[in-house]
N, C-alpha and C positions, 0 to 999 in steps of 0.2 A: 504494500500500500504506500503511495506515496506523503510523505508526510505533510502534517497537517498545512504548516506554513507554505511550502513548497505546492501546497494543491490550493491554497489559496491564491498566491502570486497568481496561478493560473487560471484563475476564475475571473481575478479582478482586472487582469491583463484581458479575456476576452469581453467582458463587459462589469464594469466598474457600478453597476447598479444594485441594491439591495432591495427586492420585493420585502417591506414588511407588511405581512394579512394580522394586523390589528383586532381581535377580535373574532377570527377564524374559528369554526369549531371542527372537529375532529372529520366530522363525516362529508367535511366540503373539502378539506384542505388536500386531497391527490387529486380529483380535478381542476382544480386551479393551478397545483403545481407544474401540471401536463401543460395547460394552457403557456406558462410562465417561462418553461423550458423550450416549448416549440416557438415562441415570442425571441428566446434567444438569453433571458435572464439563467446566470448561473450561481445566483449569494439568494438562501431565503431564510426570511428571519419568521418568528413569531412569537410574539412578543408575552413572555409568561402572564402580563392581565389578561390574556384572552381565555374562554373558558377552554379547562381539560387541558392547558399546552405542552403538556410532557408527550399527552396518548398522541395531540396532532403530530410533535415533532418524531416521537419513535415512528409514526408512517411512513412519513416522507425518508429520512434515515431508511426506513426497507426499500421504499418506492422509487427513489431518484436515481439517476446515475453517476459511480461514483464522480465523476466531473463537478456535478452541482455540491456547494457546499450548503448543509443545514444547519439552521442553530436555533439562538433564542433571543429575544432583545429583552430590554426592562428586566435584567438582569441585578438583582442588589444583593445576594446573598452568595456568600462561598459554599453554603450547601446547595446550591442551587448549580451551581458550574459544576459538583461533581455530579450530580445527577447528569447533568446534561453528557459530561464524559462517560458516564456509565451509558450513557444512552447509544453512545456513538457519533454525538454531533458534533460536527465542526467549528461551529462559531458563536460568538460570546459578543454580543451587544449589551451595551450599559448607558442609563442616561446621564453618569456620574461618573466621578472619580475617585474606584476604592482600592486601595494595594491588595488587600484582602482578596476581595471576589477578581482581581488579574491576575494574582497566584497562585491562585485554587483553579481559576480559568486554565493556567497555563502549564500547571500539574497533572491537569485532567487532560491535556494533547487535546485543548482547545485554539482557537485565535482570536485573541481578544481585542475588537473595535470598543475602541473606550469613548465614553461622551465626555467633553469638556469643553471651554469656552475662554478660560482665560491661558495665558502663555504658562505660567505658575502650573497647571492642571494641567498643559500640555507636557509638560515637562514630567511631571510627577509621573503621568499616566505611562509615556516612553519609558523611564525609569522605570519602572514593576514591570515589565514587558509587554506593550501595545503592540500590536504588529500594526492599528492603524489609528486612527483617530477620528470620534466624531461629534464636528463642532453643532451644537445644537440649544436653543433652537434656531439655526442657520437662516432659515427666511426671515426672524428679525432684527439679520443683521445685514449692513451693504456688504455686495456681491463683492466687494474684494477685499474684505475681511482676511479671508484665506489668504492671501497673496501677502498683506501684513505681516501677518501673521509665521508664513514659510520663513522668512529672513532673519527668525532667529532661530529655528529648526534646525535638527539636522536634516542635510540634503535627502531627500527622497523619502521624509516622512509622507505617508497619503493622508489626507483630508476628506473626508466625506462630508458632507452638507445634509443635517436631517431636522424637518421642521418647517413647514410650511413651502419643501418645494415640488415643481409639479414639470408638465410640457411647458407651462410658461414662464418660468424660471431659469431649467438649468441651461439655457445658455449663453444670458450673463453671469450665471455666479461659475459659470465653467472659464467663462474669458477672465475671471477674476479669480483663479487659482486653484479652484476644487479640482480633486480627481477622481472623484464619485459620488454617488448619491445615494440617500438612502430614499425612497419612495412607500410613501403612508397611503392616506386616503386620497391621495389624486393617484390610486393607482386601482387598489382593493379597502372595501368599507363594509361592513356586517349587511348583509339586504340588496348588496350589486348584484346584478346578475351575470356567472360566468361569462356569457360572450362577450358583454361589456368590458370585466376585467383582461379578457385578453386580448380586445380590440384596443383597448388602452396601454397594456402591455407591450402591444408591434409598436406603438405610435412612440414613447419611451425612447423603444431599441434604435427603432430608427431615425432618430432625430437624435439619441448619443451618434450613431454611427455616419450620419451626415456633420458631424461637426457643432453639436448642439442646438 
């Protein structure tokens, strides 16, 4: 298998977007994944307020292939990141900065996208080992935020932008230094209906892949 960092670089290298299904429940969450995956999304989070989110995430873990990475967002607990390792998932979203739950993340052969917003929390979060970073809530900050921000980083930290952005966003906050997104409810929202999600989904892919 390859490992967990190394399978990510390659997820995030062929599409740097994060479907989060917010609110997902167990019995929807492999058809939207299909959807997600045929759309060209390879990172799916789901975020533990949602109900049941261990049983949705163990499906997807069976269901996906190994290519796509699964995890969990609204991550606050280092018991919760072993779970998630016991589960077999890949990734570790947080809307916070805790050394605790990215050591327990990263014990558990997890990869932990950490949320933060100040340089301080940037810092810290890289330090307990981030593999990425996510400034949030991103939409209510100007689009080049991130760019600020990079020039006291070290080089080739990635930034993700999660919080209010959608098709009509990412492509100034991408000319202003992001290198991915996470996607909430301008994507997936409890009572959409699948084709919607996935027509939404292509529209996503294909406006990262035209250049934002």
């Amino acid at each position: 298998m390859v490992a967990p960092l190394h399978a990510f670089d390659r997820a995030f290298e062929q599409m740097p977007l994060v479907a989060i299904l917010r609110g997902v429940k167990p019995d929807e969450v492999l058809p939207l994944a299909d959807l997600l995956i045929e759309a060209g999304f390879t990172l799916i989070e789901i975020p533990l307020n949602s109900p049941d989110p261990f049983t949705s995430i163990r499906r997807l873990v069976e269901h996906c292939p190994a290519e796509v990475l699964v995890g969990a967002g609204t991550v606050l607990l280092a018991e919760d990141a072993r779970r998630l390792g016991d589960l077999g998932a890949r990734l570790l979203v947080t809307p916070n900065t805790d050394c605790a739950v990215i050591r327990a993340g990263c014990e558990a052969g997890l990869v932990p996208i950490i949320g933060c917003l100040t340089p301080s929390e940037a810092f810290t979060a890289l330090a307990c080992g981030a593999a990425a970073l996510k400034l949030f809530p991103a939409g209510r900050l100007a689009p080049g935020y991130a760019g600020d921000i990079k020039t006291v980083l070290p080089t080739g930290t990635r930034l993700l932008g999660v919080g209010g952005i959608g098709t009509g966003q990412i492509a100034a906050y991408r000319a202003g230094g992001y290198d991915g997104f996470g996607i909430g409810s301008s994507l997936y929202r409890p009572g959409r209906p699948a084709d919607e999600v996935g027509a939404l989904a292509r529209e996503l892919v294909a406006q990262w892949r035209s250049g934002g």
